[in-house]
N, C-alpha and C positions, 0 to 999 in steps of 0.2 A: 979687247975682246967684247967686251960690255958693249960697242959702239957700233960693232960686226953688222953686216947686214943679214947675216944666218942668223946671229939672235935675236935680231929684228921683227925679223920672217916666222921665229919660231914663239916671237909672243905675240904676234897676230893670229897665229893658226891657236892657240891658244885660246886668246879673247874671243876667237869669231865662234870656237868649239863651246865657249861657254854660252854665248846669243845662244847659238842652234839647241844647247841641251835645255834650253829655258825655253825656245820658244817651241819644241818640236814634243818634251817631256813634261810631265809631273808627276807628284808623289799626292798621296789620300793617306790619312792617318788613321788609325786602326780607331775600331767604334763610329766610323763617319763615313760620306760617302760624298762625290760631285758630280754634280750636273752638264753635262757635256752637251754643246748646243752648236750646230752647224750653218749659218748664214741662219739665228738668232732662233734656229728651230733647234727643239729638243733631239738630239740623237742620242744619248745611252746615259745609263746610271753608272759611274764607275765607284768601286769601292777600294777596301785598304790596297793600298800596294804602289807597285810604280807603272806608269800609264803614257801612250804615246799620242800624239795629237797633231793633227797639221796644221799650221801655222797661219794665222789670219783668218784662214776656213772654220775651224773649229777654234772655240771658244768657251771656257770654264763659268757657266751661269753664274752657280755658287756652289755653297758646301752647306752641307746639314748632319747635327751629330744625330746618332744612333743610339745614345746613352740616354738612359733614364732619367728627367729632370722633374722637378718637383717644382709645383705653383702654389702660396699661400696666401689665399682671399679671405679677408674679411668682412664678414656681411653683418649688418644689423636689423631687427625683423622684430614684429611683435608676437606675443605667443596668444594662447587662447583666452588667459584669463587678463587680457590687458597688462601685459610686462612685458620692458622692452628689455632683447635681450642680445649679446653681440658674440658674433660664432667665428671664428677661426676654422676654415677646412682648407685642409690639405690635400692636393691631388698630383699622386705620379705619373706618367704618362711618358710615353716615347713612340719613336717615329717606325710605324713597321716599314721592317725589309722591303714586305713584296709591296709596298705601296709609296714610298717614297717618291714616283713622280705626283701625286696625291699630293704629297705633302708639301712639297715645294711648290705646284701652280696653283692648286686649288684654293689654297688656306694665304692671306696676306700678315696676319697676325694670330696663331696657333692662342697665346697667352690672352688676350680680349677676349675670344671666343670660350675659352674654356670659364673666365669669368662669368661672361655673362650665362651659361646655364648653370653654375652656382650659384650665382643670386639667385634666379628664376626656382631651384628646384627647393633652397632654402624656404624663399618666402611663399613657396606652395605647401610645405611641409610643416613648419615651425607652427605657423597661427591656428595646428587643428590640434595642438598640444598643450598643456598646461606647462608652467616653470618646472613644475615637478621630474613632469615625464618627459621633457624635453633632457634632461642629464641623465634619465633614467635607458629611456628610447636615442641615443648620441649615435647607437651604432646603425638601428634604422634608418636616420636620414644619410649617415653616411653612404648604406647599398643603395638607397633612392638616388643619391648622388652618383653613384659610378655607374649605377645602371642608365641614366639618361646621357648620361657622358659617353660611354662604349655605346650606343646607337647614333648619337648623334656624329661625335668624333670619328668613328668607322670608314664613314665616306670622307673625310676628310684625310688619310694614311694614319690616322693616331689612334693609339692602344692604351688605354687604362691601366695603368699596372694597380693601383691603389687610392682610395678615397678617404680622407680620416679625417673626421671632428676632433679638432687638440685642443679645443681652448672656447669655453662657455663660462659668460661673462655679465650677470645682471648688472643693474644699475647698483651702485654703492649702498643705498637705503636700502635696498632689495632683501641684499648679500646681510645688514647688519639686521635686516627682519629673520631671515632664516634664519641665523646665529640664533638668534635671540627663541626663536620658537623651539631649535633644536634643544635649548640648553635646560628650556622649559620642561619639554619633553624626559629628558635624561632626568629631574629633578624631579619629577611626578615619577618616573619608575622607579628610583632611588629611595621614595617616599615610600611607595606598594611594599619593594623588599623589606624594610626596614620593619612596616607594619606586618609583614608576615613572618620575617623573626622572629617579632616580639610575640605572634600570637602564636608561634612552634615554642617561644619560653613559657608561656605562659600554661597550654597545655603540658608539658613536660614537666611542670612545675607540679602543676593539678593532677600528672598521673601517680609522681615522686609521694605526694602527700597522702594520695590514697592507700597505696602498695605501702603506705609506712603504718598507716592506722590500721589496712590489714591484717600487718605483722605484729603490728601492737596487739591488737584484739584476740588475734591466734594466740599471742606469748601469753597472754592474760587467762585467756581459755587453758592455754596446757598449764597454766600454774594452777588455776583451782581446782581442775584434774586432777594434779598432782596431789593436792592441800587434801583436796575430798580421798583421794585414794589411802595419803596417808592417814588422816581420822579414821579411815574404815580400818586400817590395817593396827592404831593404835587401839581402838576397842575390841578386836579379835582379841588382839595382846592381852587387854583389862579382865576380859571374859574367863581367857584361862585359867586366870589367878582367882576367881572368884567374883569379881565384882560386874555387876549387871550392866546392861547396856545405859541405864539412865545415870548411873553414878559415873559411871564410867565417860559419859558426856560431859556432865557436869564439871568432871577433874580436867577435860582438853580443854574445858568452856575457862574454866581459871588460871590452866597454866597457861593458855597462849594469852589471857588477859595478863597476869604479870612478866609475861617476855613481853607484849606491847608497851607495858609501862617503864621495861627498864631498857627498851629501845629508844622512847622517848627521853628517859631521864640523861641518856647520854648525849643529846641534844641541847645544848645551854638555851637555842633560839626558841625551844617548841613549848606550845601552852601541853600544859599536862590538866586533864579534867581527872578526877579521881573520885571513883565510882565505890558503891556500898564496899566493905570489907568482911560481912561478917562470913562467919561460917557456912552460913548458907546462900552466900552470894555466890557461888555458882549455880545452886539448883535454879534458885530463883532466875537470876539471869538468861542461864537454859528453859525454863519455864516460859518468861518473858518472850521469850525467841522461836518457841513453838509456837506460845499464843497468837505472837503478829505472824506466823506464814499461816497457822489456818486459818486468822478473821481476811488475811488476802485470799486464801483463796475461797472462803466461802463467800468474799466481797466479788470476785470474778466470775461465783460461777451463777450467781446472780443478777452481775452485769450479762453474762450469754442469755440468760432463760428467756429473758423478755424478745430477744432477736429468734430465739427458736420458737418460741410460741406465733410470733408474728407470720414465720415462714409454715407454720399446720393451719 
């Protein structure tokens, strides 16, 4: 059967059917598109699908994708303050629809040409920047980049999709000078805080101390308030009973003298001075204690006269 001359006959029509659908058809894969050229002239753009063709007459130029591809140049340039510096950009781009005859006859190398207006727009841009602002301004040169690229590329079928500076790169010394001045920096401000810490302690401390002696000073004041209140109140007491207001001083003037002596005596550490005893060492004492407030104030009000005379 295998030898037949029908199964002969039927793998010839076979083989020849497969010549004809090869030379008369093809297929275009989706995202791309072919060039169809007739006795070596361009006749049509075909795109995805399946496509008929006559054979010898027509002929497939080439093929070009449709899909977004990405170019990564790296340029080296100097900047404004004499630093060289080395830039990594990145550019997307794809082929338009409506321009595709564009892009295949016009253009012989799409990748060179987008090269070279990256260098060009690079080292037009870079050397009016310092190192500084060159990482600072990354995304400026990048529109400056995609802008001269979309006017330029246009006419040639190519669309910009996107322009990006990924990678700025000083010289090694450069990079360890930054470091170094950064770290500088960060250590002088570390310095400031710490000095104004210390001078929020230091105030804080100074306000603590004041508001304490304040309080001191008031508790002191309400005690001899109180001291004087009670004196007053223990000579009303004396008066009632008979005894005048000077005896009557005389006797607080020596009892709070022997409560002081027997407050000290309960003190093993305290020098004890121990003062007249006799009978009349209270007056006398009382005596002593008017004497020095009025030679003070007739010593005061002698110190004013001579300021008040001055001023008539």
């Amino acid at each position: 059967m295998e030898g037949s001359p029908a199964f002969v006959y039927i793998i010839g029509l076979v083989f020849v059917g497969i010549i004809l659908l090869v030379l008369f058809f093809f297929t275009v894969k989706q995202q791309s598109a072919a060039i169809l050229q007739r006795f070596g002239k361009f006749q049509a753009v075909r795109g995805a699908g399946f496509h008929f063709k006559i054979p010898i007459i027509d002929s497939i130029a080439g093929r070009i994708s449709l899909k977004i591809q990405q170019l990564d140049v790296n340029v080296e340039t100097k900047t404004k303050d004499d630093v060289f510096v080395g830039l990594k950009v990145s550019v997307q781009f794809r082929v338009l629809r409506d321009k595709i005859y564009e892009a295949f006859y016009e253009l012989e190398n799409p990748y060179e040409q987008i090269t070279s207006y990256v260098f060009d727009v690079v080292r037009a841009e870079v050397p009016k920047m310092r190192l500084d602002d060159v990482f600072v301004r990354k995304d400026d040169i990048a529109h400056a980049i995609m802008r001269e690229l979309e006017q330029a590329m246009s006419d040639y079928g190519y669309g910009i999709v996107k322009a990006l500076v990924t990678d700025i790169d000083p010289d090694q010394e450069v990079k360890q000078a930054m470091n170094h001045i950064n770290a500088a920096e960060r250590k002088k401000l570390a310095a400031e805080y710490e000095a104004e810490a210390e001078r929020i302690r230091i105030v804080a401390k100074a306000k603590a101390e004041a508001e304490s002696k304040r309080l001191q000073g008031q508790g002191i004041a309400d005690q001899r308030r109180e001291i004087a209140r009670g004196l007053e109140e223990s000579v009303e007491v004396l008066n009632k009973v008979g005894i005048n207001s000077q005896e009557a001083s005389a006797l607080i003037v020596v009892t709070q003298h022997y409560d002081t002596m027997q407050s000290m005596g309960e003190n093993s550490n305290s020098n004890l001075i121990l003062l007249p005893n006799a009978p009349s060492a209270g007056s006398d004492m009382l005596s002593q204690m008017v004497a020095s407030f009025a030679a003070s104030q007739k010593l005061g009000e002698q110190m004013k006269s001579p300021q008040t005379n001055g001023k008539g």
